[in-house]
N, CA, C and O atoms as CSV, one atom per row, in Angstrom:
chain,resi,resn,atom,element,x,y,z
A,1,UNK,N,N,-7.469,-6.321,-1.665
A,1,UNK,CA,C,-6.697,-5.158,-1.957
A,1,UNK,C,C,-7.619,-4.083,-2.518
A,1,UNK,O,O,-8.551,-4.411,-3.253
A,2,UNK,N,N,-7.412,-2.911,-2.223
A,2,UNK,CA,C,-8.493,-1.766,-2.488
A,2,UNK,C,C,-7.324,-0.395,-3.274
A,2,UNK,O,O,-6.186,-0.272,-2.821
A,3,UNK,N,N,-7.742,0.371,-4.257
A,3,UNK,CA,C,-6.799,1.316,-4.115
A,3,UNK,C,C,-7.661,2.522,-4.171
A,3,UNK,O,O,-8.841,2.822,-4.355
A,4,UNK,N,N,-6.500,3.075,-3.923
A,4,UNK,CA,C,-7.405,4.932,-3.465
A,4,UNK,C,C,-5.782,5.771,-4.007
A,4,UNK,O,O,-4.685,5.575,-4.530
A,5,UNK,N,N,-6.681,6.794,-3.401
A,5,UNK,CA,C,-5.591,8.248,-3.593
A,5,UNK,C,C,-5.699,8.755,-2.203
A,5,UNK,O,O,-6.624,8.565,-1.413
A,6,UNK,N,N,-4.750,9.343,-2.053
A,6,UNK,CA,C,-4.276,9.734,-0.843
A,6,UNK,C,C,-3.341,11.236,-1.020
A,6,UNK,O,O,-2.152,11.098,-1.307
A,7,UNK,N,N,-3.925,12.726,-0.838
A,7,UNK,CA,C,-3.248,13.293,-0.855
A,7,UNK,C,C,-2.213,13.472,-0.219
A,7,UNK,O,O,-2.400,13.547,0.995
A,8,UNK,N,N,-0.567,13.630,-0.755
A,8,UNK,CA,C,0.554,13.646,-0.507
A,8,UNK,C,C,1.072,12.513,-0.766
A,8,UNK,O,O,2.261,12.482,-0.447
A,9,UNK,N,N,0.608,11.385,-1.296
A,9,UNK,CA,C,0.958,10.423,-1.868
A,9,UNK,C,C,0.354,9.893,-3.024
A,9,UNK,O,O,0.858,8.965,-3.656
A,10,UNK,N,N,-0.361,10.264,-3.228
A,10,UNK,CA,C,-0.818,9.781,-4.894
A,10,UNK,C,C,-1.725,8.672,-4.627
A,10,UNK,O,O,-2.452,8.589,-3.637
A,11,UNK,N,N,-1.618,7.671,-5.746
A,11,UNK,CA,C,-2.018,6.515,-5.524
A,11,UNK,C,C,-1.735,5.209,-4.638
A,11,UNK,O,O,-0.565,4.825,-4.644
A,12,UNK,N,N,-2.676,4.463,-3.863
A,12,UNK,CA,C,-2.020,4.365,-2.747
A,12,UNK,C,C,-2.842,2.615,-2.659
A,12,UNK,O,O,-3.957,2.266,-3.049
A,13,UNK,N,N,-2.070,2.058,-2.188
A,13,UNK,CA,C,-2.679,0.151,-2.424
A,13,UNK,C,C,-3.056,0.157,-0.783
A,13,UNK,O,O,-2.288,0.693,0.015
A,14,UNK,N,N,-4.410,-0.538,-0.315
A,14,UNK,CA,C,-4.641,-0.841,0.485
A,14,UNK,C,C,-4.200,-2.583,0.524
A,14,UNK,O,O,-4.303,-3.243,-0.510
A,15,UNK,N,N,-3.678,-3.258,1.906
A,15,UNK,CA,C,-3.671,-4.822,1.320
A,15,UNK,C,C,-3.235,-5.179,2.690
A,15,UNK,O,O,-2.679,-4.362,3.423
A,16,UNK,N,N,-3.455,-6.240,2.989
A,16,UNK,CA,C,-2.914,-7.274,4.017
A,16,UNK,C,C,-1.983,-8.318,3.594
A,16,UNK,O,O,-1.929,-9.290,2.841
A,17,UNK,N,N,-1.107,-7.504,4.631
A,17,UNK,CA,C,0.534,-8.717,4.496
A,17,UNK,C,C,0.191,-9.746,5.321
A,17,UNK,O,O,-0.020,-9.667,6.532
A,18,UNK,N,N,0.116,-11.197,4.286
A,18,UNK,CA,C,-0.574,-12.292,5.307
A,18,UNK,C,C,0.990,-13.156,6.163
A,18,UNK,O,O,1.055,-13.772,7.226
A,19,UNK,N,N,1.894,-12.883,5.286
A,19,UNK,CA,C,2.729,-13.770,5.008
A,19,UNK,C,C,4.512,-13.084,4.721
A,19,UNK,O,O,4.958,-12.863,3.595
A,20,UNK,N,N,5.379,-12.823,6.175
A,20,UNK,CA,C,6.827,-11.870,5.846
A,20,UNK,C,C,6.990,-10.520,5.839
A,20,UNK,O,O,5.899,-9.962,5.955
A,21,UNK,N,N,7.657,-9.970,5.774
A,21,UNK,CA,C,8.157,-8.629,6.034
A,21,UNK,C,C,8.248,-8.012,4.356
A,21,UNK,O,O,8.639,-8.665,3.388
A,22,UNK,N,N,7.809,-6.699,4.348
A,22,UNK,CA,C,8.036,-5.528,3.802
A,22,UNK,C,C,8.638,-4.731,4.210
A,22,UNK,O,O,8.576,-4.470,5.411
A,23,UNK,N,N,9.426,-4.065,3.383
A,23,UNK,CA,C,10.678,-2.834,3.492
A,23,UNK,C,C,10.504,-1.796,2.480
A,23,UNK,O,O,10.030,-1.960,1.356
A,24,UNK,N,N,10.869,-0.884,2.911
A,24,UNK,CA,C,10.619,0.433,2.064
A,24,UNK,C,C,11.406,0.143,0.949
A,24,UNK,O,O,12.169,-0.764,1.280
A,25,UNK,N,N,11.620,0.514,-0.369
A,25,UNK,CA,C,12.072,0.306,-1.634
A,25,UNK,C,C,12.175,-1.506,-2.047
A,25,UNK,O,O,12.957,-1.939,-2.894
A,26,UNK,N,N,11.582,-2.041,-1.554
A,26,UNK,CA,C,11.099,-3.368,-1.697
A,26,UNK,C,C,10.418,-3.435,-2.977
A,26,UNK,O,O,9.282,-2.963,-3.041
A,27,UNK,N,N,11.238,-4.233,-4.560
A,27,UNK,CA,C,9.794,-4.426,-5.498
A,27,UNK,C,C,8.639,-5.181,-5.634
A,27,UNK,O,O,8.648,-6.348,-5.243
A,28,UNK,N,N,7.529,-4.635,-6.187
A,28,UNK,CA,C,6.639,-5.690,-6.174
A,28,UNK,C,C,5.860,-5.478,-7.703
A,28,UNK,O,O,6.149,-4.563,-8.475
A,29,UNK,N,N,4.878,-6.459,-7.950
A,29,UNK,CA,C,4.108,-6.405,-8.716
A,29,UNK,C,C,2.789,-6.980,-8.898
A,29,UNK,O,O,2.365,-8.112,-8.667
A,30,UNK,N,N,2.031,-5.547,-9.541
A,30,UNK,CA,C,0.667,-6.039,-9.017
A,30,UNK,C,C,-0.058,-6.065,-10.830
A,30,UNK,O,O,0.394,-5.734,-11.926
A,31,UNK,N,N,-1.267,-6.598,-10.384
A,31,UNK,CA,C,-2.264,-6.803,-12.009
A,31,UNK,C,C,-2.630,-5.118,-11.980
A,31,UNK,O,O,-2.819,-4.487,-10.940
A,32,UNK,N,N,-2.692,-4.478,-13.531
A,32,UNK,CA,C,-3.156,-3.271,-13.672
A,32,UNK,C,C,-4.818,-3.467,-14.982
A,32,UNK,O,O,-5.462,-4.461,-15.320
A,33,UNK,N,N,-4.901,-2.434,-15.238
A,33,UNK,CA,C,-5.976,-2.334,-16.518
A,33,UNK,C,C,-5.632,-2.779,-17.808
A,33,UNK,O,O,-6.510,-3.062,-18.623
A,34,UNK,N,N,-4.370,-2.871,-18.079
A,34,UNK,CA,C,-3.330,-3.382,-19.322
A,34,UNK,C,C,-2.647,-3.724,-19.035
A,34,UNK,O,O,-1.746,-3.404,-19.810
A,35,UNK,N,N,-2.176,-4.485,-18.056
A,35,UNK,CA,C,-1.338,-5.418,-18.014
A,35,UNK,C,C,-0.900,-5.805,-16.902
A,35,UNK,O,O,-1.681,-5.830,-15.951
A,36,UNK,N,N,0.239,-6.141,-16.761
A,36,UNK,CA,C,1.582,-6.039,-15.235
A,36,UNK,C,C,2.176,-4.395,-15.154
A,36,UNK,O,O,2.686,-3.627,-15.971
A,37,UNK,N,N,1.788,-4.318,-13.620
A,37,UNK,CA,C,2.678,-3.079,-13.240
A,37,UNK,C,C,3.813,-3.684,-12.237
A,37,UNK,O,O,3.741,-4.679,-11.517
A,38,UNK,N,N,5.096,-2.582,-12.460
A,38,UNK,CA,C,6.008,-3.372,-11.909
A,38,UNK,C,C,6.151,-1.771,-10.497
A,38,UNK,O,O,5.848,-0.595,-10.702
A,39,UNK,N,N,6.461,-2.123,-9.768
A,39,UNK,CA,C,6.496,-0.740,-9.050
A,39,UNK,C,C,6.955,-0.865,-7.683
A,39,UNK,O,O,6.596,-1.931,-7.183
A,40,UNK,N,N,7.693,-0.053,-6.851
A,40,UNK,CA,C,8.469,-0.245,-5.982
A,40,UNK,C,C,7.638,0.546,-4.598
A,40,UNK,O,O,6.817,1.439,-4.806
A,41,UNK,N,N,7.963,0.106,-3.287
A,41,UNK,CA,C,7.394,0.762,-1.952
A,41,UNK,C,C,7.994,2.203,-1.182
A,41,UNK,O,O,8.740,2.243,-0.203
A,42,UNK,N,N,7.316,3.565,-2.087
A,42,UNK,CA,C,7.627,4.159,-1.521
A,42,UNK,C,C,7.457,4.970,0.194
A,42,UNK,O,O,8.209,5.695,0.845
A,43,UNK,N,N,6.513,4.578,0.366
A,43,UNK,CA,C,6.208,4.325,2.054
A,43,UNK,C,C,5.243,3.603,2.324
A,43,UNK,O,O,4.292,3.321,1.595
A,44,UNK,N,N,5.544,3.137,3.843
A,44,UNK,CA,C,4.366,1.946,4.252
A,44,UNK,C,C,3.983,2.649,5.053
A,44,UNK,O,O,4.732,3.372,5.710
A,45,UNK,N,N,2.248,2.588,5.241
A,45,UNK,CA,C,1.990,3.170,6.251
A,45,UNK,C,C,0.472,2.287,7.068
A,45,UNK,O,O,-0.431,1.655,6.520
A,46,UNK,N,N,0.656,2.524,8.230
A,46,UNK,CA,C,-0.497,1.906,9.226
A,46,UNK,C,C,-1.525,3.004,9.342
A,46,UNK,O,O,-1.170,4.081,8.863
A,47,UNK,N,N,-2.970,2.936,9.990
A,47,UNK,CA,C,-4.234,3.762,10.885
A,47,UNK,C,C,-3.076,3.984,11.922
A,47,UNK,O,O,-2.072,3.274,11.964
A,48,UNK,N,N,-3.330,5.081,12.781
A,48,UNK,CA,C,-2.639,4.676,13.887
A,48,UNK,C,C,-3.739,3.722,15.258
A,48,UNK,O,O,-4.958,3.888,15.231
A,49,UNK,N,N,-3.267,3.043,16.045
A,49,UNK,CA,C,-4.280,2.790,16.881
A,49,UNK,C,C,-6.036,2.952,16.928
A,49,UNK,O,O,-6.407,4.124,16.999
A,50,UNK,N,N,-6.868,2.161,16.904
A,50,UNK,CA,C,-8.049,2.774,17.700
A,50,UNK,C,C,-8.406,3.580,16.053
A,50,UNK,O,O,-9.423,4.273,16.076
A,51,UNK,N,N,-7.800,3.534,14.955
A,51,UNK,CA,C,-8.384,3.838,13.782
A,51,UNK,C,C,-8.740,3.504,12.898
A,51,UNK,O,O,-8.441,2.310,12.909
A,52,UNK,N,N,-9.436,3.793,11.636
A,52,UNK,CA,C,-9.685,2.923,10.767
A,52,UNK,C,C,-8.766,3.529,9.556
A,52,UNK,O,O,-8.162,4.576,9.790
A,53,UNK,N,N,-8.612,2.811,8.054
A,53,UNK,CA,C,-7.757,3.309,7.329
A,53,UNK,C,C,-8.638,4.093,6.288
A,53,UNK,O,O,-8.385,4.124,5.083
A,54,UNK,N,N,-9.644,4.689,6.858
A,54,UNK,CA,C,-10.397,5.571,6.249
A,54,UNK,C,C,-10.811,7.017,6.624
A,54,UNK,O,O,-11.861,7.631,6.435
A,55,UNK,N,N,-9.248,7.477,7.420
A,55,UNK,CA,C,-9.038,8.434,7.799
A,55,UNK,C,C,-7.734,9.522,7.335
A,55,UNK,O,O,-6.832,9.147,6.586
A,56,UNK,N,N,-7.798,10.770,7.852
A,56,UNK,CA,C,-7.120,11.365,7.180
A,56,UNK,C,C,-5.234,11.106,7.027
A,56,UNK,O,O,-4.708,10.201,7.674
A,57,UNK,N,N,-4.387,12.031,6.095
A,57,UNK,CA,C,-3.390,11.313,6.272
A,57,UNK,C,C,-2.411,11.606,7.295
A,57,UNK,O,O,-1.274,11.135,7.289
A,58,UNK,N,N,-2.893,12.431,8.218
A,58,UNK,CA,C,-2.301,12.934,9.100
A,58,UNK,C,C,-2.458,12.055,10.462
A,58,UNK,O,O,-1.768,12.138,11.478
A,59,UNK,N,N,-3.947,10.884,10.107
A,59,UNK,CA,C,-3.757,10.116,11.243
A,59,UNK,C,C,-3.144,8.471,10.919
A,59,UNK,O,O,-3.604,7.480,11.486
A,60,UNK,N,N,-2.235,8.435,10.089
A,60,UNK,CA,C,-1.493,7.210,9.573
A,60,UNK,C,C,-0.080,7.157,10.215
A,60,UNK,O,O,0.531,8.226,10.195
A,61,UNK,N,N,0.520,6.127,10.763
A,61,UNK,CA,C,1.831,5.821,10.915
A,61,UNK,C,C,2.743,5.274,9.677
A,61,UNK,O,O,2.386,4.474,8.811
A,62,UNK,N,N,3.880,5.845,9.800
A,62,UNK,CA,C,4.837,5.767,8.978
A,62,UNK,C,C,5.689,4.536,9.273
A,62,UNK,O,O,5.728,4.301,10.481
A,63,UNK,N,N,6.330,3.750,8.576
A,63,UNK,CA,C,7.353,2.371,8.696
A,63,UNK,C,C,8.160,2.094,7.827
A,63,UNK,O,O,7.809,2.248,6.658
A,64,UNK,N,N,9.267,1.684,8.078
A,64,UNK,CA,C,10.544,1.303,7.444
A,64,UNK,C,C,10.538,-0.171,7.301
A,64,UNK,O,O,11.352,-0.929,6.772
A,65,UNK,N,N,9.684,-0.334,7.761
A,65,UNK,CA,C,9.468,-2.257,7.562
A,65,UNK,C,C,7.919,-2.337,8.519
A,65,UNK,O,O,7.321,-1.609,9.311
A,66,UNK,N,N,7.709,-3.841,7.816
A,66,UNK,CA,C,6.422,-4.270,8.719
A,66,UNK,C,C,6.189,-5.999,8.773
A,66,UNK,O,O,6.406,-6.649,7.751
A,67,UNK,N,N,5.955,-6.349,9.426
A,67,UNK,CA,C,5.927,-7.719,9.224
A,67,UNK,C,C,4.633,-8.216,9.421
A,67,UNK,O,O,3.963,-7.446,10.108
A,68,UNK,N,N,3.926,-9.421,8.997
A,68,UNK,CA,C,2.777,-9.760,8.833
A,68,UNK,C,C,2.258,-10.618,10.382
A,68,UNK,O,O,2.935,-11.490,10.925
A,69,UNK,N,N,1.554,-10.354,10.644
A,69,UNK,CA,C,0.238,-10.430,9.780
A,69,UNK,C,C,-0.638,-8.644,9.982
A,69,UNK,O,O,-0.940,-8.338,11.136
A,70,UNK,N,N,-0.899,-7.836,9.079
A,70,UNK,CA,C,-1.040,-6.997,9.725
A,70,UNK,C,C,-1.849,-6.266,8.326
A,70,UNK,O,O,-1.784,-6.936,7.295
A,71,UNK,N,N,-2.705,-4.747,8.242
A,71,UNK,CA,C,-3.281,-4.152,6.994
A,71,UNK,C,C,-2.659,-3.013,7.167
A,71,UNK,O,O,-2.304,-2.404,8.176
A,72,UNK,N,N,-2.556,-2.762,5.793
A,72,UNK,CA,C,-1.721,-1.778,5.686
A,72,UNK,C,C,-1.681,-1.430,4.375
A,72,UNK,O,O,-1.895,-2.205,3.443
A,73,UNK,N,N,-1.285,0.258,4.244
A,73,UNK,CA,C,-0.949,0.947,3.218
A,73,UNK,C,C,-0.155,1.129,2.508
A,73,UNK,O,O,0.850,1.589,3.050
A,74,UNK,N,N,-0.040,0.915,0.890
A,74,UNK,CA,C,1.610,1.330,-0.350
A,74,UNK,C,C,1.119,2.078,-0.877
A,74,UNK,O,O,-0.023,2.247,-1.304
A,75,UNK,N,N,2.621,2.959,-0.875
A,75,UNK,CA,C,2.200,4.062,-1.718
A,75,UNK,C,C,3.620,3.910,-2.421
A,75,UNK,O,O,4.737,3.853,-1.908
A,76,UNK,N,N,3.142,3.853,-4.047
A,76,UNK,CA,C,4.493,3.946,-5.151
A,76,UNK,C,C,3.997,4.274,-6.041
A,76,UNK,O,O,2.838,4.688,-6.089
A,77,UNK,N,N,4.808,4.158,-7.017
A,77,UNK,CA,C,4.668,4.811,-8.596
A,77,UNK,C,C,4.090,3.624,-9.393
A,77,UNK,O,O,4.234,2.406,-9.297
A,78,UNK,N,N,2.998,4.863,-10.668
A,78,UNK,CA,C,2.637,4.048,-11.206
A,78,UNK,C,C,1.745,3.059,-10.968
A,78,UNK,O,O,1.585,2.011,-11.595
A,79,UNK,N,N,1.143,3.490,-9.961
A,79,UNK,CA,C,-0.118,2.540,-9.603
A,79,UNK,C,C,-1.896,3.012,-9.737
A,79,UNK,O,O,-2.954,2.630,-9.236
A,80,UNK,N,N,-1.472,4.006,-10.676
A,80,UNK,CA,C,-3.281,4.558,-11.052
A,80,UNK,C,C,-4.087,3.545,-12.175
A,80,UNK,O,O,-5.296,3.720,-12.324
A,81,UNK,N,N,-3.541,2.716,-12.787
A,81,UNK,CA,C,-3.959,1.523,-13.452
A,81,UNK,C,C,-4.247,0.368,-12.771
A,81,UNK,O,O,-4.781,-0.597,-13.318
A,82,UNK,N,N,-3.801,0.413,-11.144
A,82,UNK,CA,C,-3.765,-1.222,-10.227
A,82,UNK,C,C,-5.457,-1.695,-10.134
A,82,UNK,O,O,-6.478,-1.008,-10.086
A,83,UNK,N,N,-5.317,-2.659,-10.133
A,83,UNK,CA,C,-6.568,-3.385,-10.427
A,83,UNK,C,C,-7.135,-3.707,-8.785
A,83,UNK,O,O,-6.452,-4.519,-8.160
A,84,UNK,N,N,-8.118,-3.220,-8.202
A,84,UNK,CA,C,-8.604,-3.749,-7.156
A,84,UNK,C,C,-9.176,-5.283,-6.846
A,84,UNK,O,O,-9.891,-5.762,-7.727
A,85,UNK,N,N,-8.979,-5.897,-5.944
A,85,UNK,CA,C,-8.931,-6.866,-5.456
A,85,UNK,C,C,-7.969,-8.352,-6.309
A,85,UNK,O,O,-8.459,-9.452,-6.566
A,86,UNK,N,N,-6.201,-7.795,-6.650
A,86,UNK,CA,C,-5.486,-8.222,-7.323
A,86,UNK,C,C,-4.835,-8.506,-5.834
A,86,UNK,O,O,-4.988,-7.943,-4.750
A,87,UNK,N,N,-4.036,-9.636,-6.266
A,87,UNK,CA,C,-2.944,-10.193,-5.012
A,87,UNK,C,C,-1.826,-9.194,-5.733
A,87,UNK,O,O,-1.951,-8.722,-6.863
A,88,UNK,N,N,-0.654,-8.966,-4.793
A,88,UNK,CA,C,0.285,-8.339,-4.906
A,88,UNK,C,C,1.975,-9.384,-4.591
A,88,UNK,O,O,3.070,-8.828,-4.681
């Protein structure tokens, strides 16, 4: 898991769903700098095709769900404390 910023979304969790489906307002919780963050999925988003996720945000796909096995982007609240390479 990697996190970044992402303008128009803030702080933003990179991670691979190894395992079930994600849905938009889905909670989760990840390890932060002080503690447990508790924080919810305000959009999921993919590279589109033929991209990497180290591109701009205009070349990302948007989803209402996603199912695994697949990498992919969260973006919610409250995640500028998330601890990189934390399971989620």
């Amino acid at each position: 898991m990697d996190v970044k910023k992402i303008e128009g979304h803030g702080i933003t969790v990179d991670a691979i769903l190894i395992n079930g489906i994600l849905k938009e307002k889905d909670k989760f919780v990840i390890m932060g700098m002080t503690g447990v963050i508790k924080s919810y999925i305000k959009a999921i988003l993919t590279p589109k095709p033929m991209k990497e996720q180290r591109t701009a945000l205009t070349d990302f796909d948007h989803h209402k769900d996603i199912h695994a096995a697949i990498g992919l982007k969260i973006a919610g609240p409250d995640l500028d404390e998330a601890l990189a390479g934390s399971a989620i």
